[in-house]
C-alpha positions as protocol buffer text, in pm:
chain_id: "A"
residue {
  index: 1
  type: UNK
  ca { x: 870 y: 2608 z: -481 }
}
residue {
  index: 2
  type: UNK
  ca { x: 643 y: 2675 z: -772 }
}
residue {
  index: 3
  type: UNK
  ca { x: 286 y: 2687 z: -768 }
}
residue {
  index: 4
  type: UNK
  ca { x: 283 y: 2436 z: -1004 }
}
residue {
  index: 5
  type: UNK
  ca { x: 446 y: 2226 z: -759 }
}
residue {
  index: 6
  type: UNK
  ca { x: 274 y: 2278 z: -507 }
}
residue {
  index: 7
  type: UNK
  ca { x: -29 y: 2226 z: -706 }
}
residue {
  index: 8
  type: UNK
  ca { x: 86 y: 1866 z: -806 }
}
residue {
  index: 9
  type: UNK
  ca { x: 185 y: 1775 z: -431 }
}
residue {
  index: 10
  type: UNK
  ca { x: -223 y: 1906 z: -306 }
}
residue {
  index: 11
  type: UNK
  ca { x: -373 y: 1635 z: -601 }
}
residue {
  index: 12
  type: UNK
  ca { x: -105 y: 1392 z: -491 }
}
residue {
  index: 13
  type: UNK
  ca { x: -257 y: 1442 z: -149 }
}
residue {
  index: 14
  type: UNK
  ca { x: -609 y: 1459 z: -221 }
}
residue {
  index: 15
  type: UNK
  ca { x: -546 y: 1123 z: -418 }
}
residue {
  index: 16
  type: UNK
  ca { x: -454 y: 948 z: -123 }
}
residue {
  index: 17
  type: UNK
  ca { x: -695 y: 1080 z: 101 }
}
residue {
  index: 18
  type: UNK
  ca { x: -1017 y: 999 z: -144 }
}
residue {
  index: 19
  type: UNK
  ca { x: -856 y: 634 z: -138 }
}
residue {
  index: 20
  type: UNK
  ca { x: -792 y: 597 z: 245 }
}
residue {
  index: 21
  type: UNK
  ca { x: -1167 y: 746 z: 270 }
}
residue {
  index: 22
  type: UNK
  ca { x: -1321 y: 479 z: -42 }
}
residue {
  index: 23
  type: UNK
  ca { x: -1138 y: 201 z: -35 }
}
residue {
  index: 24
  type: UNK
  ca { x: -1137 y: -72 z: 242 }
}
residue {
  index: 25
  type: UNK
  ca { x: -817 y: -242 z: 162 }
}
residue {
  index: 26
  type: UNK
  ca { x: -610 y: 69 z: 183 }
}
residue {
  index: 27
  type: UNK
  ca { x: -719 y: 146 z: 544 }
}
residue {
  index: 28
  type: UNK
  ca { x: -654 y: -226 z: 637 }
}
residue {
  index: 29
  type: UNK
  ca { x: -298 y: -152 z: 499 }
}
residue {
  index: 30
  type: UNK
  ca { x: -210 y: 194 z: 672 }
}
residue {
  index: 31
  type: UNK
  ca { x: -370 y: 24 z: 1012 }
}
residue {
  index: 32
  type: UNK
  ca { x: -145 y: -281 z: 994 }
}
residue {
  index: 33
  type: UNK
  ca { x: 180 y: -58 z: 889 }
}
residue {
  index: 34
  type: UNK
  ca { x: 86 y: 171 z: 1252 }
}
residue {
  index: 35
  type: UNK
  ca { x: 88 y: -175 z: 1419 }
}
residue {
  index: 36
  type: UNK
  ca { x: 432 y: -285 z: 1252 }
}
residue {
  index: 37
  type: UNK
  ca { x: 605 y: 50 z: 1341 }
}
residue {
  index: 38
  type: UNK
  ca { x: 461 y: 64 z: 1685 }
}
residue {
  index: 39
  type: UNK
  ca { x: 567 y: -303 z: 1725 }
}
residue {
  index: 40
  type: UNK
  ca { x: 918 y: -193 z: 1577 }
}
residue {
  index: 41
  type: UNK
  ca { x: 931 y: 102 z: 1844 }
}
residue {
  index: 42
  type: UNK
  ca { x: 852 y: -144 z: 2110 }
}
residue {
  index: 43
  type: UNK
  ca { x: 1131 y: -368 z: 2035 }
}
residue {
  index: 44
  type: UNK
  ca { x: 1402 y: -109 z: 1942 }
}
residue {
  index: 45
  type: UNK
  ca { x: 1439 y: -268 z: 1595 }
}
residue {
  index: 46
  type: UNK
  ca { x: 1754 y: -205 z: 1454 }
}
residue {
  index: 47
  type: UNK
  ca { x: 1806 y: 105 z: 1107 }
}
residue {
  index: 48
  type: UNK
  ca { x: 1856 y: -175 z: 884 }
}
residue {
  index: 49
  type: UNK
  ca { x: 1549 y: -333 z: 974 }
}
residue {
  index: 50
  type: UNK
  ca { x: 1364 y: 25 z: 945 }
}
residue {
  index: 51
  type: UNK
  ca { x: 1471 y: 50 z: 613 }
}
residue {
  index: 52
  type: UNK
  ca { x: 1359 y: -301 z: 507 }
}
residue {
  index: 53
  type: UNK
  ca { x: 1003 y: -248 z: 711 }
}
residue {
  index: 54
  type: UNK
  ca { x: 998 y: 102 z: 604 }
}
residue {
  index: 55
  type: UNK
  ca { x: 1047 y: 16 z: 220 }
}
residue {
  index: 56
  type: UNK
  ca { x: 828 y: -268 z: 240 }
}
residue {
  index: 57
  type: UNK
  ca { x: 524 y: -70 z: 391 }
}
residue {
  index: 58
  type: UNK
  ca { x: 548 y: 214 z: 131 }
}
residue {
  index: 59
  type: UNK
  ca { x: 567 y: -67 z: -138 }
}
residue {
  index: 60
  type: UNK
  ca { x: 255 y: -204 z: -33 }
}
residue {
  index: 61
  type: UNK
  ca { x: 51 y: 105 z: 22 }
}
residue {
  index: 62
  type: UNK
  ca { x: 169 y: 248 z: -334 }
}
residue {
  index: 63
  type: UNK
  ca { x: 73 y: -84 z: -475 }
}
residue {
  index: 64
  type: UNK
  ca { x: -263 y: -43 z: -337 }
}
residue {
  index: 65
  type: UNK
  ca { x: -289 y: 322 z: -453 }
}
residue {
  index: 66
  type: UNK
  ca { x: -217 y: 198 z: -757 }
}
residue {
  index: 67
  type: UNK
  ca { x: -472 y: -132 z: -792 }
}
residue {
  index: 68
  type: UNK
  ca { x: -743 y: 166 z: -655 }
}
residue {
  index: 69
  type: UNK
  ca { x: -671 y: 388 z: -990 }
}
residue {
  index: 70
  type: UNK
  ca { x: -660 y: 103 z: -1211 }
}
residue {
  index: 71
  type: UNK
  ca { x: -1000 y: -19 z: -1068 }
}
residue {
  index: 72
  type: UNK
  ca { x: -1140 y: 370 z: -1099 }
}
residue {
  index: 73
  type: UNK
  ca { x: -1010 y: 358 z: -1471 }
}
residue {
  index: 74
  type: UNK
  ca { x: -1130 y: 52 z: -1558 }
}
residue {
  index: 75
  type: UNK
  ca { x: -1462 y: 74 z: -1382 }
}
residue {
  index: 76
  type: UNK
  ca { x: -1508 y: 428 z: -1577 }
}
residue {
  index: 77
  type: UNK
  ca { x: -1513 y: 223 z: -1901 }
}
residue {
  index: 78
  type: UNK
  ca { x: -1740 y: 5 z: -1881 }
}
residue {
  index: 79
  type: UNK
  ca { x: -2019 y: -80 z: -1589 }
}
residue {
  index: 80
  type: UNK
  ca { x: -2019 y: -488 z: -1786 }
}
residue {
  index: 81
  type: UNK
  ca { x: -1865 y: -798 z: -1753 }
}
residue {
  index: 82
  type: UNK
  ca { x: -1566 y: -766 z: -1995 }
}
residue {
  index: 83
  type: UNK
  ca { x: -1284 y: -1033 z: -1994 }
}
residue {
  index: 84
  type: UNK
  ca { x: -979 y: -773 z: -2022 }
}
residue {
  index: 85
  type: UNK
  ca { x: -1142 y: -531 z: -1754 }
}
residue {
  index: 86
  type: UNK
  ca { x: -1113 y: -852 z: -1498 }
}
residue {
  index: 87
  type: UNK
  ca { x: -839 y: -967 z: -1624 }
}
residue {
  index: 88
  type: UNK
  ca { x: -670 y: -566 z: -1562 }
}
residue {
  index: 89
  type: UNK
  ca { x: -795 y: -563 z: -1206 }
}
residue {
  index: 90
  type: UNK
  ca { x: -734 y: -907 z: -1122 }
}
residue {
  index: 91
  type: UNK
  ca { x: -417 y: -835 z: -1235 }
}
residue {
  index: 92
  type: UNK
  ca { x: -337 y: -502 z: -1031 }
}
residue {
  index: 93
  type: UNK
  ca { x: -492 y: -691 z: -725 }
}
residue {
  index: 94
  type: UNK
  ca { x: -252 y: -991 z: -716 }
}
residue {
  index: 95
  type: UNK
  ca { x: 37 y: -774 z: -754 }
}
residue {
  index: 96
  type: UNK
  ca { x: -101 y: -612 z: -389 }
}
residue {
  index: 97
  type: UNK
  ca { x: -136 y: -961 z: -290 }
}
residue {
  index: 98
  type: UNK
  ca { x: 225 y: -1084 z: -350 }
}
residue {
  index: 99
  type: UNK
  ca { x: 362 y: -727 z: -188 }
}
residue {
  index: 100
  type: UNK
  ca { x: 171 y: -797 z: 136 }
}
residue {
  index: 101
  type: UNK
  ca { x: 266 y: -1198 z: 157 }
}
residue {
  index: 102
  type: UNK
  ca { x: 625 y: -1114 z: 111 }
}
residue {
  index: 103
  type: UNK
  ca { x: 597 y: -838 z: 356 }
}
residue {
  index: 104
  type: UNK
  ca { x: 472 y: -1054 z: 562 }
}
residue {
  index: 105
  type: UNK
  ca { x: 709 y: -1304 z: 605 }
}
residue {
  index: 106
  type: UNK
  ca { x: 973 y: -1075 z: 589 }
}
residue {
  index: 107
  type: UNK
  ca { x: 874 y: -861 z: 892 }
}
residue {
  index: 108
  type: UNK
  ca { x: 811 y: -1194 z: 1058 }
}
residue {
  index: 109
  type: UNK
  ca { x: 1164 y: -1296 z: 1005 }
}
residue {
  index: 110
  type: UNK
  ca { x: 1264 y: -936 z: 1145 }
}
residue {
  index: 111
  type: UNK
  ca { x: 1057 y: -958 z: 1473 }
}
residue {
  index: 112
  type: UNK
  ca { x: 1080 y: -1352 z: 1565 }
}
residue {
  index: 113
  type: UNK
  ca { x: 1358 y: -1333 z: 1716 }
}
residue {
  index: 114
  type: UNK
  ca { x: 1284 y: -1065 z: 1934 }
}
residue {
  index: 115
  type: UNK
  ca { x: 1042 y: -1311 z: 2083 }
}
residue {
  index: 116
  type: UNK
  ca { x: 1360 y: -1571 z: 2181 }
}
């Protein structure tokens, strides 16, 4: 591997640790995604249903990475009230929303009946 590489995969990495260190709802994420795979280990979920909770958490988390750059961006733009800059993170922020609501209910459907 190239130094270049390599260089892009230590940002990459110090990306994600600067968010899991600044931002609230990206630790709230990671916790809850230990608690679904320990749950999953518990129960001996089955590979499809690794795939589909594995997917979703990465989905969410990226998501999240992703509202936390947009709200760096923005907020390195302007420090005022600006319709488009609310309207941007708002934005980025309900996209999170519907990933973890639909994650949600689908690793509900996955471990209710493990419970019957």
């Amino acid at each position: 591997m190239n130094s270049f590489k390599i260089l892009s995969f230590k940002h990459a990495w110090e990306g994600i640790i600067t968010a899991f260190r600044e931002q609230p709802n990206l630790k709230f994420h990671f916790f809850a995604a230990l608690g679904v795979v320990f749950l999953g280990y518990l129960l001996q979920i089955n590979q499809f249903e690794w795939i589909i909770l594995l997917f979703l958490i990465g989905l969410v988390i990226s998501l999240e990475l992703t509202n936390s750059a947009i709200e760096e961006i923005v907020d390195s733009f302007t420090q005022e009230h600006h319709p488009g800059a609310k309207k941007a993170k708002d934005i980025a922020a309900g996209a999170v929303l519907v990933a973890a609501i639909t994650s949600l209910i689908v690793g509900i459907l996955i471990f209710l009946p493990y419970f019957y």
